[in-house]
N, C-alpha and C positions, 0 to 999 in steps of 0.2 A: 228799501226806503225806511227799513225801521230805524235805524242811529239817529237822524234828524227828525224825522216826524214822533217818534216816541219821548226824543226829549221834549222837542214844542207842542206835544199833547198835556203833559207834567203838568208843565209852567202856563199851556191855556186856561187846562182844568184850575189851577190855583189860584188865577189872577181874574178869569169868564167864564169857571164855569162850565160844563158838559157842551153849549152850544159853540161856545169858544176852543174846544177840542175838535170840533165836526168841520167849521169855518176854517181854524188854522190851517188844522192837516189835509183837507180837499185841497187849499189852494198854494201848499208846497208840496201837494203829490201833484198837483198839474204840471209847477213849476219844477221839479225834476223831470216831468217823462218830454213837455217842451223843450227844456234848455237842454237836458241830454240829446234830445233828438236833433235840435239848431248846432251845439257841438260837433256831433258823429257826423253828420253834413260837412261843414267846414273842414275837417279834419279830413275825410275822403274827398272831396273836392278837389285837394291840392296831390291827390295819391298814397298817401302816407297809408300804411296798414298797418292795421291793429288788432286785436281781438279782445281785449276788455273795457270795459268802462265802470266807474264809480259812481253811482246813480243816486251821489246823493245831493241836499238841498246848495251844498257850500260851491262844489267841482257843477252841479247846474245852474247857477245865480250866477259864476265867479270867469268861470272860463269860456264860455259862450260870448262874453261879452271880451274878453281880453281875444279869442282868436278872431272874431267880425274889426275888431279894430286893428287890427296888424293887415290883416288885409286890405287895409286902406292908404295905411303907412306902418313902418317901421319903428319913427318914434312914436309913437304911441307908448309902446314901450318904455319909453321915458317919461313919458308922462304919467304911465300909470305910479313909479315908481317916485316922482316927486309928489306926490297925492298921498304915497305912503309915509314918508317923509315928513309930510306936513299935518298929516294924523299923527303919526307917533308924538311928536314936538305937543301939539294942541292937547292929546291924549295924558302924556307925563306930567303936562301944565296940571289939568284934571285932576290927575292922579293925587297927585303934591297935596293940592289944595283939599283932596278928600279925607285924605290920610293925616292932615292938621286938624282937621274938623273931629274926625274921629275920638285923639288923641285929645283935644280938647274937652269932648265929651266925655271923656275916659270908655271909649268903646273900640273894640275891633273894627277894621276895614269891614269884616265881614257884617258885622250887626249893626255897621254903621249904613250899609246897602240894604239891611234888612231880612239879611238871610240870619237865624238862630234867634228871629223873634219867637218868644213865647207863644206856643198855638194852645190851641181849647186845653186838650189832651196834656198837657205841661202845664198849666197853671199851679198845683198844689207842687213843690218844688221840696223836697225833702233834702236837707245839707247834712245831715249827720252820717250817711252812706259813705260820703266825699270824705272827712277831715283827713283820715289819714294819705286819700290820695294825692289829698290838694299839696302835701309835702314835694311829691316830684314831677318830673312833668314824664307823660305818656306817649309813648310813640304808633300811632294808630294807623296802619294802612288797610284802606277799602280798596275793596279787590271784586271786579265783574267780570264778564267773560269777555269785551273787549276793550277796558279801561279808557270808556268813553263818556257814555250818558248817566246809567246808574253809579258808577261808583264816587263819581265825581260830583254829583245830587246828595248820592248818601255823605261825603266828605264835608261836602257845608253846612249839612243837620246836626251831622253827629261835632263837629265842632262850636255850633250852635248849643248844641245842648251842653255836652260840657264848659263853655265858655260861661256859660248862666249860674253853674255850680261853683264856678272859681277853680276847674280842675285844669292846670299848665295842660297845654298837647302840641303836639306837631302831627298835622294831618298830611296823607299823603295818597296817594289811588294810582292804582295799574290794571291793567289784565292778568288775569290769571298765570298767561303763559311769561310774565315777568316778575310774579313774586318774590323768586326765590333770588333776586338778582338785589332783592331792597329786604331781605331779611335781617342783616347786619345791624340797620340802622331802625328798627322795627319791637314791639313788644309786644301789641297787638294787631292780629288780621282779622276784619268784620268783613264779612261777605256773606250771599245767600247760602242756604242750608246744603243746596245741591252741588255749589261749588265747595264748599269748606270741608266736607268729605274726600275731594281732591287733593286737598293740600297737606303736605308733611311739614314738619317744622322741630328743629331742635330743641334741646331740654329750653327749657326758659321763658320760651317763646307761647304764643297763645291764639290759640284760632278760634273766631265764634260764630258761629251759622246763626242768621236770622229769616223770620220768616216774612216782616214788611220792613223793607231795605231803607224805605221812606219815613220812617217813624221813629225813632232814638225813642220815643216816649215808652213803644211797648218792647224793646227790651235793653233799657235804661241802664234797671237794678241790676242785670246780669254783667252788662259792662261795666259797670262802677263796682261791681266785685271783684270782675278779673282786673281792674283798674290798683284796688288796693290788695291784689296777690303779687301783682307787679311792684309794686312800691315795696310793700315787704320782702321783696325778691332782693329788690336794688338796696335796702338796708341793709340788708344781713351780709351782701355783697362786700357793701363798705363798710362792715364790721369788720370781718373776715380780714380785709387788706390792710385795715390800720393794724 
């Protein structure tokens, strides 16, 4: 149960609070060992043998309710699928209209949702660290052990936080055991301490262990250094080739 409940612990604590951590995750730890256990019913009912299951909040909400309705009828099925259909359509309406909003604001989709607002800890906002990175843009991937809930948290702060500075990025997140598949397209890797001692990485490239995954603020300065090593990397680059 940690993937789901760790991430909607995050986002209770930030949005209610410690009591809003205890409330959340009681009542999606109900609703996975329920809906798993309603699943694993259904599924042996009909004979089918298996031996594992994914006990998490998505596969106990999601699929419990898709095999009770097949065993009613068959199109259900189709039903579920035009439901998807007519989300997607309603959802890209959404989307359009958010992404004009944005754009009109002069803001990110992201800061336009409110992720990479300014917290306490970022208020005093130092821009002379940045000038020379704000020249190129940076290629950052966050990397956790299964490029699920942290790295993909850290991906919208840290993009948050440089987005504030004016420094170009392309963010991007995996697992561990897929880094080296995104190196190519990569300059720098942020991941925790414990994992970053794992990872190899050719001349160029740049890996940084942090200690709060959750916070760009406390180690800002150290990225926006390797941020303009990398810049100065990529000039001398395009020196060299002219």
């Amino acid at each position: 149960m940690f993937f789901s409940n760790a991430t909607i612990g995050v986002f209770a604590n930030k949005f209610g609070g410690w009591k809003a951590v205890i409330v959340c995750c009681f009542l999606f730890g109900l609703i996975e060992v329920f809906g798993s256990a309603w699943a694993i019913h259904l599924i042996t009912a009909y004979g089918a043998k298996f031996n594992a299951w994914m006990g998490m909040a998505d596969w106990a909400l999601v699929f419990p309710v898709l095999f009770q309705g097949l065993t009613f009828s068959k199109l259900f099925f189709w039903v579920v699928v035009a439901l998807c259909i007519v989300y997607m359509v309603v959802a890209s309406k959404r989307l359009r209209a958010d992404e004009a909003q944005a754009n009109a604001q002069g803001l990110t989709l992201d800061q336009f949702y409110g992720y990479g607002v300014a917290e306490d800890e970022e208020e005093a906002v130092s821009t002379s660290p940045a000038t020379n990175a704000a020249q190129k843009t940076v290629r950052i991937l966050v990397v956790c052990g299964n490029g699920q809930g942290s790295s993909m948290m850290m991906k919208m702060k840290i993009k948050g936080y440089l987005d504030k500075r004016g420094i170009p990025n392309i963010m991007d997140s995996c697992a561990i055991s897929d880094y080296k598949s995104k190196l190519a397209n990569t300059d720098i890797i942020v991941s925790s301490r414990h994992l970053a001692g794992e990872m190899e990485v050719p001349e160029g490239k740049h890996v940084l262990g942090v200690q709060n995954m959750l916070n760009p603020a406390s180690f800002g300065e150290e990225l926006i250094a390797l941020i303009n090593t990398v810049s100065q990397g990529k000039d001398s680059k395009e020196s060299k080739d002219a």
